[in-house]
ROSEDREN-128248 format. One line per field, with one value per residue: residue in three letters; z, x, y of N, C-alpha, C in turn; residue number from 1. Coordinates in pm, 1 decimal. Atoms other than C-alpha are relative to their C-alpha. Layout:
N
rest	(ala	...) .
npz	(Z	...) .
npx	(X	...) .
npy	(Y	...) .
capz	(Z	...) .
capx	(X	...) .
capy	(Y	...) .
cpz	(Z	...) .
cpx	(X	...) .
cpy	(Y	...) .
nr	(NUM	...) .
END
This chain:
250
rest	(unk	unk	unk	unk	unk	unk	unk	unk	unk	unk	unk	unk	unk	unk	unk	unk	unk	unk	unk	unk	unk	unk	unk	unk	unk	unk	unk	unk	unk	unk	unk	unk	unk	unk	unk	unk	unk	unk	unk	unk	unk	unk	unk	unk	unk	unk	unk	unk	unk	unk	unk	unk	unk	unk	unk	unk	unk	unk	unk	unk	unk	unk	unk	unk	unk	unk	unk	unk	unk	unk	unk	unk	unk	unk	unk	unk	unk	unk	unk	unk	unk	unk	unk	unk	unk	unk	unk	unk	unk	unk	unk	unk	unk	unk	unk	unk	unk	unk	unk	unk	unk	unk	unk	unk	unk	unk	unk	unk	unk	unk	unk	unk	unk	unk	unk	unk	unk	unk	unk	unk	unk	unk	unk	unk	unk	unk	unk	unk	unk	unk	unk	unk	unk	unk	unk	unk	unk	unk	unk	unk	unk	unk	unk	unk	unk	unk	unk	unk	unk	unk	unk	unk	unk	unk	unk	unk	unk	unk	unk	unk	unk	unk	unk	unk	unk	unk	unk	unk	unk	unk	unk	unk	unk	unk	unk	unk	unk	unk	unk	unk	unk	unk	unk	unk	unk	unk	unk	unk	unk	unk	unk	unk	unk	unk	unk	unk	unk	unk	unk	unk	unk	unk	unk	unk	unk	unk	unk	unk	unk	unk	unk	unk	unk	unk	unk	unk	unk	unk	unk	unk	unk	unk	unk	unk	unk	unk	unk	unk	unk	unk	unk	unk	unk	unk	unk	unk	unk	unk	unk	unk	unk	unk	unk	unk	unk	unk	unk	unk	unk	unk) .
npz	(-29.2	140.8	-134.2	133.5	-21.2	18.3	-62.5	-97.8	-2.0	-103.2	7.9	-8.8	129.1	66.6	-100.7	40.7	-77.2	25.3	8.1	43.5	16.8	-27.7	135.9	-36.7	36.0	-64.6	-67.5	-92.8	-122.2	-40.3	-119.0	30.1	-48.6	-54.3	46.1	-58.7	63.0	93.4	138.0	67.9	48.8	50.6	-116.4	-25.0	145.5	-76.5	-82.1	-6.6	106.2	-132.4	-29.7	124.0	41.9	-61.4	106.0	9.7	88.3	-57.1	1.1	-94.6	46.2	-61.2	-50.5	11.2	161.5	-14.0	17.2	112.2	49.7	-42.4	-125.7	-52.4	-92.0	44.6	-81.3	12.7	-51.2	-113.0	-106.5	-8.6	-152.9	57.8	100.4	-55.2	-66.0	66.0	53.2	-109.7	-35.3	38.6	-73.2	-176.5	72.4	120.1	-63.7	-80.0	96.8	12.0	-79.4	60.1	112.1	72.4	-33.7	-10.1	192.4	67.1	0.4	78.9	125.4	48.7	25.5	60.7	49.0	-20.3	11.6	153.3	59.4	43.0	-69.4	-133.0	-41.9	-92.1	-160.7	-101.1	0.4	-174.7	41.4	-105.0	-5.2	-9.9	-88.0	-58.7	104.5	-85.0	-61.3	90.5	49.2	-82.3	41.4	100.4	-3.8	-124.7	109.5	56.8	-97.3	179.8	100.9	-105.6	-105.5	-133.8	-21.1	-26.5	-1.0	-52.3	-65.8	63.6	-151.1	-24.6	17.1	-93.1	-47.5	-77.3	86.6	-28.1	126.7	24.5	91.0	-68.8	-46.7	119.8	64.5	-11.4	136.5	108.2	1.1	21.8	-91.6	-19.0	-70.1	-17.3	-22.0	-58.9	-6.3	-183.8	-42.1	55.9	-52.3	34.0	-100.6	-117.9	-60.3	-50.7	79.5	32.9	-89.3	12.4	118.4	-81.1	-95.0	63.5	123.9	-94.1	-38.8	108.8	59.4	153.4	-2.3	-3.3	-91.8	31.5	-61.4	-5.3	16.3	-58.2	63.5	64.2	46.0	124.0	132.5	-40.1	195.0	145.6	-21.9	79.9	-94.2	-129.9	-90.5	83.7	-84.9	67.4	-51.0	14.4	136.3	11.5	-67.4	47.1	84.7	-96.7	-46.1	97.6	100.6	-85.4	-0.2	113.4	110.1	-2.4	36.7	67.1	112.9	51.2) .
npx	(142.8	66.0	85.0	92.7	89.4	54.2	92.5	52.2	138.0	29.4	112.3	-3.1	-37.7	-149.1	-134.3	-153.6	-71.8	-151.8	-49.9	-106.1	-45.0	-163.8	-58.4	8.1	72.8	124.1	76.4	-49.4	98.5	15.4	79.2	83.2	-124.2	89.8	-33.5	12.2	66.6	-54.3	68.6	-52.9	-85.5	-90.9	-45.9	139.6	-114.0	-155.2	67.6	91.2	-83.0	-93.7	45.2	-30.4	-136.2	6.2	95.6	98.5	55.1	34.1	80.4	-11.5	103.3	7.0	102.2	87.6	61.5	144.4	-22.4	-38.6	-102.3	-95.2	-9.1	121.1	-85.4	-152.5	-111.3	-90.7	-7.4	34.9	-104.4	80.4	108.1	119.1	111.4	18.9	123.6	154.7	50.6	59.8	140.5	40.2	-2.7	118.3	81.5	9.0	-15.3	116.4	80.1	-30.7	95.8	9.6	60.7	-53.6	-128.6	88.8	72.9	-160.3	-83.3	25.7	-27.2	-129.3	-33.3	76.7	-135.1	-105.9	77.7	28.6	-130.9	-23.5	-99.7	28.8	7.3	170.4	-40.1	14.9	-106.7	-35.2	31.6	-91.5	93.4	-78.8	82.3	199.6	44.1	-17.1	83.0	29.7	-86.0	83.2	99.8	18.1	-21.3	100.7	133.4	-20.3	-115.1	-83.6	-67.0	-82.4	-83.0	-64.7	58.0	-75.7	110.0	-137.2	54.3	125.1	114.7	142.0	72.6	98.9	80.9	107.7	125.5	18.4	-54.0	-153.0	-63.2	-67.5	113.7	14.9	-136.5	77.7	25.6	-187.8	-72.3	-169.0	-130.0	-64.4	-132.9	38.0	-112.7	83.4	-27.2	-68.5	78.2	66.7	122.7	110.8	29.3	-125.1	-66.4	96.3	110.7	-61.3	35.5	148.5	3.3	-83.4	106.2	143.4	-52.1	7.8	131.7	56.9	-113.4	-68.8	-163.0	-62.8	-148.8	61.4	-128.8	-57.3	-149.6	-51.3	-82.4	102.9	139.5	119.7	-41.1	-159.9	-38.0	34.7	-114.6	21.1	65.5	-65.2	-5.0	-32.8	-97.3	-46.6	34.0	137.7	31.3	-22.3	59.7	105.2	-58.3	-32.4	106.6	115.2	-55.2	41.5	125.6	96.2	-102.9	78.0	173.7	92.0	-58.0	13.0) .
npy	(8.3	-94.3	-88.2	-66.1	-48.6	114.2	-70.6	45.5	-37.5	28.2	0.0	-174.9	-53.0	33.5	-17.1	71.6	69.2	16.3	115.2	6.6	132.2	26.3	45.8	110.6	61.5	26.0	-123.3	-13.8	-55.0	-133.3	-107.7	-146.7	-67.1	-48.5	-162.0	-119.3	-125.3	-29.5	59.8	12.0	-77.0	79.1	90.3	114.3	90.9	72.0	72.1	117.7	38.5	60.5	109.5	41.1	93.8	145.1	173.6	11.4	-165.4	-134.6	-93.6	-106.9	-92.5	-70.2	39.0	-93.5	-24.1	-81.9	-130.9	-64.5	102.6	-33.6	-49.3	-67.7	-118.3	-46.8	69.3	-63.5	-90.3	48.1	-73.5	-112.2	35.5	-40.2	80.2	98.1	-17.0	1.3	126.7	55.2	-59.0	67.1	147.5	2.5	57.4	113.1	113.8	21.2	-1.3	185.3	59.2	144.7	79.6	-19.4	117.4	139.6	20.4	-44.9	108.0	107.7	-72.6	-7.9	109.1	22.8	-31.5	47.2	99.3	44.9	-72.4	86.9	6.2	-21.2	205.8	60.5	-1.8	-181.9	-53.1	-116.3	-147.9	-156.6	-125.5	-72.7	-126.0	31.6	126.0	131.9	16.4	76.0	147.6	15.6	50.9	66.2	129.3	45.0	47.1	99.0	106.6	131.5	-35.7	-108.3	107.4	-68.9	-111.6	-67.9	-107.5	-34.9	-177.5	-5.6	-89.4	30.7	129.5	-7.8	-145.6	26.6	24.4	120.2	103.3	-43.7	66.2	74.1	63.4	146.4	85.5	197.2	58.5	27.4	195.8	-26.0	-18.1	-151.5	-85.6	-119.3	-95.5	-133.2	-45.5	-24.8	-128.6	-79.8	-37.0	45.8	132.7	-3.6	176.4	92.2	20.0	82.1	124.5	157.3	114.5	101.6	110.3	-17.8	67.6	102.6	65.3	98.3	122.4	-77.9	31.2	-142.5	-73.5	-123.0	-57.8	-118.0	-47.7	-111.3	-132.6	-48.5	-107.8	35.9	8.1	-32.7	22.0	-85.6	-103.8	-179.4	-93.9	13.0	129.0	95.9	71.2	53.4	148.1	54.3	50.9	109.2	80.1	85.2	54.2	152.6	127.3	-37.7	141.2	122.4	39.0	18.8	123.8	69.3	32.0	-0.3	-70.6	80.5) .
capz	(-2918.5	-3128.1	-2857.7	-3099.8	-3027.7	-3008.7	-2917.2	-2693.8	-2746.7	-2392.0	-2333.7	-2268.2	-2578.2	-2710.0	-2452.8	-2591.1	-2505.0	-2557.1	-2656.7	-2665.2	-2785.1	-2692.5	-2948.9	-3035.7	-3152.7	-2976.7	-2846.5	-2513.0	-2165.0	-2107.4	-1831.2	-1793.1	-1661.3	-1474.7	-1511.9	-1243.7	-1204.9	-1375.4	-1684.2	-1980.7	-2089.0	-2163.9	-1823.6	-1805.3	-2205.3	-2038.9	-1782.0	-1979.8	-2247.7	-1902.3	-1841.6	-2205.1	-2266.7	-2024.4	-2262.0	-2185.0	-2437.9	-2226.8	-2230.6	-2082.6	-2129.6	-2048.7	-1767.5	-1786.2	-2166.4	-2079.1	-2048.8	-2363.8	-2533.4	-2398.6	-2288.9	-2042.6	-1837.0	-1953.1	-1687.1	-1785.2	-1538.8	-1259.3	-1046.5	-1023.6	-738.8	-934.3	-1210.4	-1033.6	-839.4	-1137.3	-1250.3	-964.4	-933.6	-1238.6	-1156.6	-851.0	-1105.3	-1329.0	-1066.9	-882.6	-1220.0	-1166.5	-988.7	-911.5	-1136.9	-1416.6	-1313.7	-1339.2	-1723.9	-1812.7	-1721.6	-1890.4	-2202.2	-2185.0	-2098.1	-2358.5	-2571.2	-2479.3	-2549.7	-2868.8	-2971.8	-3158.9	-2968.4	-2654.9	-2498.4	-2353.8	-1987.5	-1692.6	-1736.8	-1435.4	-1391.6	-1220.1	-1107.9	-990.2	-689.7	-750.2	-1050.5	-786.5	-583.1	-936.1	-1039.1	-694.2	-812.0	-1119.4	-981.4	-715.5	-1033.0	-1234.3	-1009.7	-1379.0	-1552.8	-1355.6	-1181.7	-1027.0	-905.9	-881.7	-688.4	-593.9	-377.5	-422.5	-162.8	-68.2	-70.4	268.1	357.2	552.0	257.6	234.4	-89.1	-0.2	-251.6	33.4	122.7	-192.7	-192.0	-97.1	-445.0	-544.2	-615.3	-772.8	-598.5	-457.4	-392.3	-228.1	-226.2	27.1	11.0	416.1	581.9	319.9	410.8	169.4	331.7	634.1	867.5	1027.0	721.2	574.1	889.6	807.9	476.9	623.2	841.7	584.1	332.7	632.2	718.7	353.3	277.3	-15.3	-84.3	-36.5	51.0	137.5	263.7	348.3	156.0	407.1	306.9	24.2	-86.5	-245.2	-595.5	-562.8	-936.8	-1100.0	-1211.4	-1377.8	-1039.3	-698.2	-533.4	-748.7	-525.5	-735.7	-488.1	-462.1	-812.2	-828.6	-554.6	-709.9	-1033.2	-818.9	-675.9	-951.9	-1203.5	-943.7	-890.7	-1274.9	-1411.5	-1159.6	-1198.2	-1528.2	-1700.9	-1974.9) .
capx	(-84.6	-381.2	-555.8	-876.1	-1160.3	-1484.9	-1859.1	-2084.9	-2447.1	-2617.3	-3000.8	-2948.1	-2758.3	-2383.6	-2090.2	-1722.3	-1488.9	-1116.3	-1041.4	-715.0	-586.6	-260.0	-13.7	-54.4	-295.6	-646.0	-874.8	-775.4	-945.3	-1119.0	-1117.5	-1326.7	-1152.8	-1403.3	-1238.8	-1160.7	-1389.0	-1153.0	-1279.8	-1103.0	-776.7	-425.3	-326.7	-622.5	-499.6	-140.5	-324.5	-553.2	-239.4	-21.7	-317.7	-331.4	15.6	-18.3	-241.6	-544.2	-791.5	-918.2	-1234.0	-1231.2	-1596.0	-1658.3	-1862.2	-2012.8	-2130.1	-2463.5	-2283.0	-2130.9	-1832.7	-1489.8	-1272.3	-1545.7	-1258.1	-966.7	-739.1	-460.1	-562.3	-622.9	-306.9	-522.9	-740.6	-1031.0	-1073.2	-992.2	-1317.5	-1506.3	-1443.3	-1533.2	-1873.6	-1891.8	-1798.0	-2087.8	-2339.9	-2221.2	-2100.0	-2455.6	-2627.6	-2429.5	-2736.7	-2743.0	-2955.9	-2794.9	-2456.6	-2624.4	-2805.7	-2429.5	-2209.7	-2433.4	-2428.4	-2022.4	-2008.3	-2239.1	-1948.2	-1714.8	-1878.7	-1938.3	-1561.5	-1432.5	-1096.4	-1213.6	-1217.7	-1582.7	-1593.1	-1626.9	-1398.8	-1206.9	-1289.5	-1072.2	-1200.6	-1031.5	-1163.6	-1575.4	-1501.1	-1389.3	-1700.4	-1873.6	-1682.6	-1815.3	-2136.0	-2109.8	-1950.6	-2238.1	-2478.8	-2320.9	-2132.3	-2118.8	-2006.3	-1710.6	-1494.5	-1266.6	-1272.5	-964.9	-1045.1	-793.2	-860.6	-1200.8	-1455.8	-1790.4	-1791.2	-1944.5	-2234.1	-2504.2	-2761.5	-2966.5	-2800.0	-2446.9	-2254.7	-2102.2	-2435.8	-2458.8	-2145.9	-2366.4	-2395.1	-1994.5	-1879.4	-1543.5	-1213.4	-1173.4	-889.6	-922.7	-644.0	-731.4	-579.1	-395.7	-621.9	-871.4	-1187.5	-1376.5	-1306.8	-1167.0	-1048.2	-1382.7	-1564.6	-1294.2	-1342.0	-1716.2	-1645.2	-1394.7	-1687.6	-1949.8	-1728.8	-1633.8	-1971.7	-2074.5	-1763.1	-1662.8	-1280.0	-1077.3	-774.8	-833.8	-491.7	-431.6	-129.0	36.8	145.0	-45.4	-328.9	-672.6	-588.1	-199.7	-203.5	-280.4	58.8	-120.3	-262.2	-68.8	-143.8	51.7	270.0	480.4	542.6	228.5	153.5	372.6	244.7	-82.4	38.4	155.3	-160.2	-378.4	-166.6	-198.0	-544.4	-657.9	-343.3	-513.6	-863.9	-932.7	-607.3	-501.9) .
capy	(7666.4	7847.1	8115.6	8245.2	8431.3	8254.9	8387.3	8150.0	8104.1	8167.8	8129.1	8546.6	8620.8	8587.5	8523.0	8605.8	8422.4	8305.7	7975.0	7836.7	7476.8	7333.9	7207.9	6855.0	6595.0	6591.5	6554.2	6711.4	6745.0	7059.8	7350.0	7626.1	7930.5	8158.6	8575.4	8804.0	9111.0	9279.9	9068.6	8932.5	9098.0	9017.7	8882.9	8659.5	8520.4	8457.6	8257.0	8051.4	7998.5	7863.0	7600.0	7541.1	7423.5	7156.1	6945.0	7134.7	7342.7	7619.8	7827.7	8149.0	8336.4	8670.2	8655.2	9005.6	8970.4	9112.9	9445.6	9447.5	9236.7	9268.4	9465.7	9649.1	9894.5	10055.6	9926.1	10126.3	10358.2	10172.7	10356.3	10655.9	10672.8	10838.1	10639.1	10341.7	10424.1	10472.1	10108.7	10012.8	10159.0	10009.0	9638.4	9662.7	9598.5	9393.4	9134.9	9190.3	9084.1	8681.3	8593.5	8196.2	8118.8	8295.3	8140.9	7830.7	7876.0	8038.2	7761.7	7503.0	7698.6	7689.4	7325.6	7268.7	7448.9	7256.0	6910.6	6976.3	7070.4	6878.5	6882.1	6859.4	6432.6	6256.4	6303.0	6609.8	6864.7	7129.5	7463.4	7756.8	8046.5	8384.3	8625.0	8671.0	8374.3	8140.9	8203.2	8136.5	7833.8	7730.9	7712.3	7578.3	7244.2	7241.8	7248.8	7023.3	6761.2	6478.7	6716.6	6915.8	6656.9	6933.0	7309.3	7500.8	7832.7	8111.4	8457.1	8390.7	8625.9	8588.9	8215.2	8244.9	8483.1	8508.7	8477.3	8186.1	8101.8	8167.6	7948.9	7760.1	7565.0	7359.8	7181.3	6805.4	6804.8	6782.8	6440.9	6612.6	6732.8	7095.5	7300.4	7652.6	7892.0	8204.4	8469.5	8606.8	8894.7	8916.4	9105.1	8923.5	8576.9	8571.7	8277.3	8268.9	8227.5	8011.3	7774.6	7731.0	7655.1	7388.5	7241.8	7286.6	7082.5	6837.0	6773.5	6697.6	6442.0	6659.5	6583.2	6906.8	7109.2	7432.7	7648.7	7992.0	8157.0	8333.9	8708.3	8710.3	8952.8	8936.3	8900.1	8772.4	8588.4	8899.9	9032.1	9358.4	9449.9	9533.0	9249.5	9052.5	8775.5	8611.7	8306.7	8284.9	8255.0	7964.9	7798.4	7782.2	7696.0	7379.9	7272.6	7391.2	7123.5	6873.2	6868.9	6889.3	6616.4	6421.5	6412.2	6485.4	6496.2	6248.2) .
cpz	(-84.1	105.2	-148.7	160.1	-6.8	45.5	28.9	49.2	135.3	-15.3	7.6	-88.7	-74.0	106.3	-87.1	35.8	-78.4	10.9	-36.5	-8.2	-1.0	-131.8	6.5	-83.8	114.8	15.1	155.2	85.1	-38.5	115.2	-39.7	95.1	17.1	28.8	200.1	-9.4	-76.9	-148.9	-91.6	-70.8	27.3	116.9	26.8	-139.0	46.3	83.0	-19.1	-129.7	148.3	19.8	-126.4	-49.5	46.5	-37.7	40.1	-115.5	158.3	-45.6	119.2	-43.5	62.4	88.6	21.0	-167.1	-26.4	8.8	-122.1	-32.4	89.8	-58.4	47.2	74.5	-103.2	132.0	-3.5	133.5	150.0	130.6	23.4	59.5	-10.2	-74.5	21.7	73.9	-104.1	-5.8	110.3	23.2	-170.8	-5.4	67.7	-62.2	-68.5	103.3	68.4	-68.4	-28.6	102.7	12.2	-66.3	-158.9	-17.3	-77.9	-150.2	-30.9	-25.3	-102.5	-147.7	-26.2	9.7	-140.7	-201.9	-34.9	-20.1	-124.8	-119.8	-33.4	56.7	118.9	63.0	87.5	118.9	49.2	-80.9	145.1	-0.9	143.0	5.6	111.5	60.5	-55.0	-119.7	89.2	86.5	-144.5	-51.2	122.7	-3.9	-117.0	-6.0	120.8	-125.2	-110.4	65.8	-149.9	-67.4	14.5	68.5	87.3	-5.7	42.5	26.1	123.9	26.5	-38.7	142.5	-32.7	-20.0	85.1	32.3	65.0	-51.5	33.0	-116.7	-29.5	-59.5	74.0	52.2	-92.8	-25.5	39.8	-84.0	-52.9	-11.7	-45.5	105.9	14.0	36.9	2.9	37.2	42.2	39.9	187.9	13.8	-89.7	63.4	-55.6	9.5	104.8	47.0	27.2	-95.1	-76.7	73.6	-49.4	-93.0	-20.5	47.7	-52.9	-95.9	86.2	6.8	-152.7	-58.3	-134.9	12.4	-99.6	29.1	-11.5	78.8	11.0	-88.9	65.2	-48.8	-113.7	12.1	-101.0	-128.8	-37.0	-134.9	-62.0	-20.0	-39.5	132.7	132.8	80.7	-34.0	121.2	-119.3	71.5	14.9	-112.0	-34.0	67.7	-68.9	-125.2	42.6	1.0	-130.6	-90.4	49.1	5.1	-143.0	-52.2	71.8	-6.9	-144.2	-132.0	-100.3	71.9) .
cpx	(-75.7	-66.3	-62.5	-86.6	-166.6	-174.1	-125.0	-122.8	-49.3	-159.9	-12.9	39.9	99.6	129.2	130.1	81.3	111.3	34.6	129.3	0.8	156.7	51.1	-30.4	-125.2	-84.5	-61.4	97.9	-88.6	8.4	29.2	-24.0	40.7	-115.1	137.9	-23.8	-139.2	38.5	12.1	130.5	107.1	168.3	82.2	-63.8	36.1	124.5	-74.9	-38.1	121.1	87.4	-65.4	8.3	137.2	38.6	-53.9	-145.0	-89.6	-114.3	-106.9	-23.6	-124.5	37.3	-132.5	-146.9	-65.0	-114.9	20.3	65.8	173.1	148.7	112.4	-91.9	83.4	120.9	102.8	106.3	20.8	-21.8	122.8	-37.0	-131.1	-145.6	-55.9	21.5	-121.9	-80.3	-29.8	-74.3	-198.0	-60.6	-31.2	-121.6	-57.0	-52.8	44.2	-142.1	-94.5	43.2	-84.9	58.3	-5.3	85.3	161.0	-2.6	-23.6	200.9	98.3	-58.5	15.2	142.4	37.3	-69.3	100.3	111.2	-31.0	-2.8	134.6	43.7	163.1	-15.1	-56.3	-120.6	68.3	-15.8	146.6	30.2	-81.8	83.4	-65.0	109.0	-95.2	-93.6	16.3	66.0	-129.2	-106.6	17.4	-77.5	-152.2	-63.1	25.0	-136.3	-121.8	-17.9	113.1	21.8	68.2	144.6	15.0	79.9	8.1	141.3	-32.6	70.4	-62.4	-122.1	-82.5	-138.4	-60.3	-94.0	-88.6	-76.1	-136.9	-11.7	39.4	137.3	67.9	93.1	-68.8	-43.7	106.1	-49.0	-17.5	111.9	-11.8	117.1	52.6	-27.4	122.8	-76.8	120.9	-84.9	99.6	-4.1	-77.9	-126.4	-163.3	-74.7	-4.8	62.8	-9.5	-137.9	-113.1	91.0	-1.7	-156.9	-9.4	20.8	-125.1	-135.1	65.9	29.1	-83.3	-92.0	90.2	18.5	168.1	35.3	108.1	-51.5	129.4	-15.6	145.9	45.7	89.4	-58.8	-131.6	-93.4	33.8	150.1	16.1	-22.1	128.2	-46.5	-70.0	107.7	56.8	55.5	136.8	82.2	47.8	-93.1	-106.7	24.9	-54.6	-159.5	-13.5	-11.5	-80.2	-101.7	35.4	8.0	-105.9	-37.9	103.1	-87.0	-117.8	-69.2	108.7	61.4	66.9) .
cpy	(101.8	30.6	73.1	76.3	-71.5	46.0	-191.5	12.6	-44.8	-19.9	192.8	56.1	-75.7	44.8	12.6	-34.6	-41.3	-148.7	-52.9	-186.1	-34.6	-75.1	-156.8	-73.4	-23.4	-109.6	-6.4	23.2	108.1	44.2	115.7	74.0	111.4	167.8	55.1	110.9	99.2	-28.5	-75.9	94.8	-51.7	-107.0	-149.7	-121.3	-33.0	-127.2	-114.9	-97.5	-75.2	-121.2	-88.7	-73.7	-83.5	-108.5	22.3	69.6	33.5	101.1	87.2	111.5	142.8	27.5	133.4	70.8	59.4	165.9	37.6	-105.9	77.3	50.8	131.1	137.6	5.0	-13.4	106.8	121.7	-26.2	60.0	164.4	-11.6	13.1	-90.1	-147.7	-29.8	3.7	-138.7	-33.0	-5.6	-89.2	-177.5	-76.0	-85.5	-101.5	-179.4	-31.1	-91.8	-179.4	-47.5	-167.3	-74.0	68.2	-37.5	-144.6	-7.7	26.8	-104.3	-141.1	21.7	-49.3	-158.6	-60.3	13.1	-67.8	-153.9	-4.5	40.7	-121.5	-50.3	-29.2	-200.8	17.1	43.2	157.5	52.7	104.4	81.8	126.7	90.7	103.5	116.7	-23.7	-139.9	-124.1	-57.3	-45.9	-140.9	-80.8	-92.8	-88.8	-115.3	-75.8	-7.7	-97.4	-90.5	-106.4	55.8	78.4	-90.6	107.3	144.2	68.8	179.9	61.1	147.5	-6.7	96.7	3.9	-144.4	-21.9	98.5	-48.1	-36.7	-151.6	-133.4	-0.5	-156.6	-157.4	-128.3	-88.2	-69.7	-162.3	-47.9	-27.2	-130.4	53.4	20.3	139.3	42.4	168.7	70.3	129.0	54.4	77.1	121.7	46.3	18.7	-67.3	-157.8	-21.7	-102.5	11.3	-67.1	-144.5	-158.3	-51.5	-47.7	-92.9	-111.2	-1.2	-142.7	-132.1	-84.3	-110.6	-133.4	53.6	-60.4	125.5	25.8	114.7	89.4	129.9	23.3	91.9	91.9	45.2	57.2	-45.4	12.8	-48.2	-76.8	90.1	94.8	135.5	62.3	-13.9	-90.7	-88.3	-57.8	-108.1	-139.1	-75.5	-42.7	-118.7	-83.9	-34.8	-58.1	-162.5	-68.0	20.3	-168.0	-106.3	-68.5	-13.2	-132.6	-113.6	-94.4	11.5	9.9	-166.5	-153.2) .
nr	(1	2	3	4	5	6	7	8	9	10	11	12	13	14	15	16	17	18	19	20	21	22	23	24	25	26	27	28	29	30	31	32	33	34	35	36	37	38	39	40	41	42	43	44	45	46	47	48	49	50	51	52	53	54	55	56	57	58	59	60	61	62	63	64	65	66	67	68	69	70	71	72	73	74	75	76	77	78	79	80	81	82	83	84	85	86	87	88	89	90	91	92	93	94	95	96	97	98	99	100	101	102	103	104	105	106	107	108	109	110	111	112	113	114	115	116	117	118	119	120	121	122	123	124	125	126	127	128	129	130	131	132	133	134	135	136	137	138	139	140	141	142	143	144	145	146	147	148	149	150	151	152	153	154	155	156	157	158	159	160	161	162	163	164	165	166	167	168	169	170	171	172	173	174	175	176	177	178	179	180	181	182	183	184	185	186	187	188	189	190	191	192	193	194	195	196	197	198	199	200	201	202	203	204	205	206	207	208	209	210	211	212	213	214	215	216	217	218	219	220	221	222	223	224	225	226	227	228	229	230	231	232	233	234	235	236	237	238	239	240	241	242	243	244	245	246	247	248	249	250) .
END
C-alpha cells in the first residue's frame, strides 16, 4: 500500500492529513477515519494502513489543524503524571474549538477530498471515528446521510449530553448503518447515557448495533496508551470490517 502525506483545503485553512491507498487496481471505496484526541501519529497510521489493506483508501485528517500541523504533543511522555497533564490542558481547547458547525464545514471539505480522487469509486463512503472522533464521526453522518452510508464508532464520550445540541439528537437524519462500540465503566458514556442513545436511535428507526465491551477501558484500541485491550481491539476489528464490507464495500 502507498500511505503519503496530503494537505486538505478547508473553508478555515489547510487540514493535513494521511492518505493511504491499498495495493491493487482502483478505484476503491473510501473511509474517513476521524483521530483520537491524541491526534495523528504513528498508531493512528497503523490503523488507517489495517483499514487500508482491506481494499479501502483511507483518509485520516488532522482534526485539530487550526492549532498547527501535526504532531501537536510529544506523547513520549505521556507516563509522567506532569506532563501528561500538560497535554491535557492542552487538548481542552483544541477539542472545545470542534464546534458543530465547524465539524460540519470540515467533514464536507474531506468528503469533498475524497470525491475528487481519482482512486476513490462514485458512491457514500464509511467513516470511523475514535473517543471525541467517534462523537465527531457522529455528526458528520447526521450531516451528510447521501454521502456516508456507514459510521463505525469506538470508545467514543460525550455522545450524550444534556446540551441542546448533543450529537445524539440528530440521528433522524441517518439513512446509513451504525455500529457503536462502548467502552465498560466509562465516565464519559455510561450505561445510562448509552441507553438513551439506544432509545433515541430506536425511536428514529436508524439501523444499529450498539454493545458494551465488557472489561474494556476508554480508549482500548490504542496500543500506545494504557488502555490498550488487545481482545478488544480484535473484536472491533470484527465488526468494524463487517459493517463497512457490507455497506459500502466492493
Amino acid at each position: 500500500m502507498q500511505t503519503t502525506t496530503v494537505d486538505v483545503k478547508t473553508s478555515d485553512g489547510v487540514a493535513d492529513a494521511y492518505l493511504v491507498r491499498p495495493d491493487g487496481e482502483g478505484p476503491f471505496p473510501a473511509v474517513l477515519v476521524f483521530m483520537d484526541a491524541f491526534g495523528l501519529r504513528p498508531r493512528m497510521v497503523e490503523m488507517a494502513e489495517t483499514i487500508a489493506a482491506r481494499g479501502y483508501v483511507v483518509l485520516m485528517p488532522n482534526l485539530f489543524y487550526r492549532a498547527g500541523r501535526s504532531p501537536l504533543f510529544d506523547l513520549s511522555k505521556l507516563d509522567d503524571a506532569e506532563e501528561r497533564g500538560k497535554i491535557f490542558e492542552k487538548i481542552g481547547p483544541y477539542m472545545a474549538a470542534l464546534t458543530p458547525e465547524v465539524v460540519t464545514r470540515d467533514a464536507g471539505a474531506y468528503l469533498d477530498f475524497l470525491a475528487a480522487h481519482d482512486d476513490v469509486a462514485a458512491g457514500p463512503v464509511a467513516i470511523v471515528g475514535y473517543c471525541m472522533g467517534g462523537m465527531n464521526a457522529l455528526r458528520a453522518i447526521e450531516a451528510y446521510p447521501d454521502r456516508i452510508a456507514a459510521l463505525g464508532s469506538f470508545h467514543a464520550g460525550r455522545v450524550v449530553t444534556d446540551a441542546a445540541d448533543s450529537p445524539h439528537l440528530g440521528v433522524g437524519s441517518v439513512t446509513g448503518e451504525l455500529y457503536f462500540a462502548h467502552a465498560d465503566q466509562d465516565h464519559s458514556m455510561t450505561a445510562d447515557q448509552i441507553a438513551t442513545l439506544e432509545r433515541t436511535l430506536d425511536a428514529a428507526g436508524v439501523r444499529y448495533r450498539s454493545e458494551v465491551y465488557e472489561g474494556a477501558t476508554h480508549g482500548f484500541t490504542m496500543s500506545d496508551t494504557a488502555a490498550y485491550d488487545e481482545a478488544a481491539e480484535k473484536r472491533h476489528w470484527a465488526a468494524m470490517f463487517d459493517l463497512f464490507d457490507r455497506t459500502i464495500g466492493r
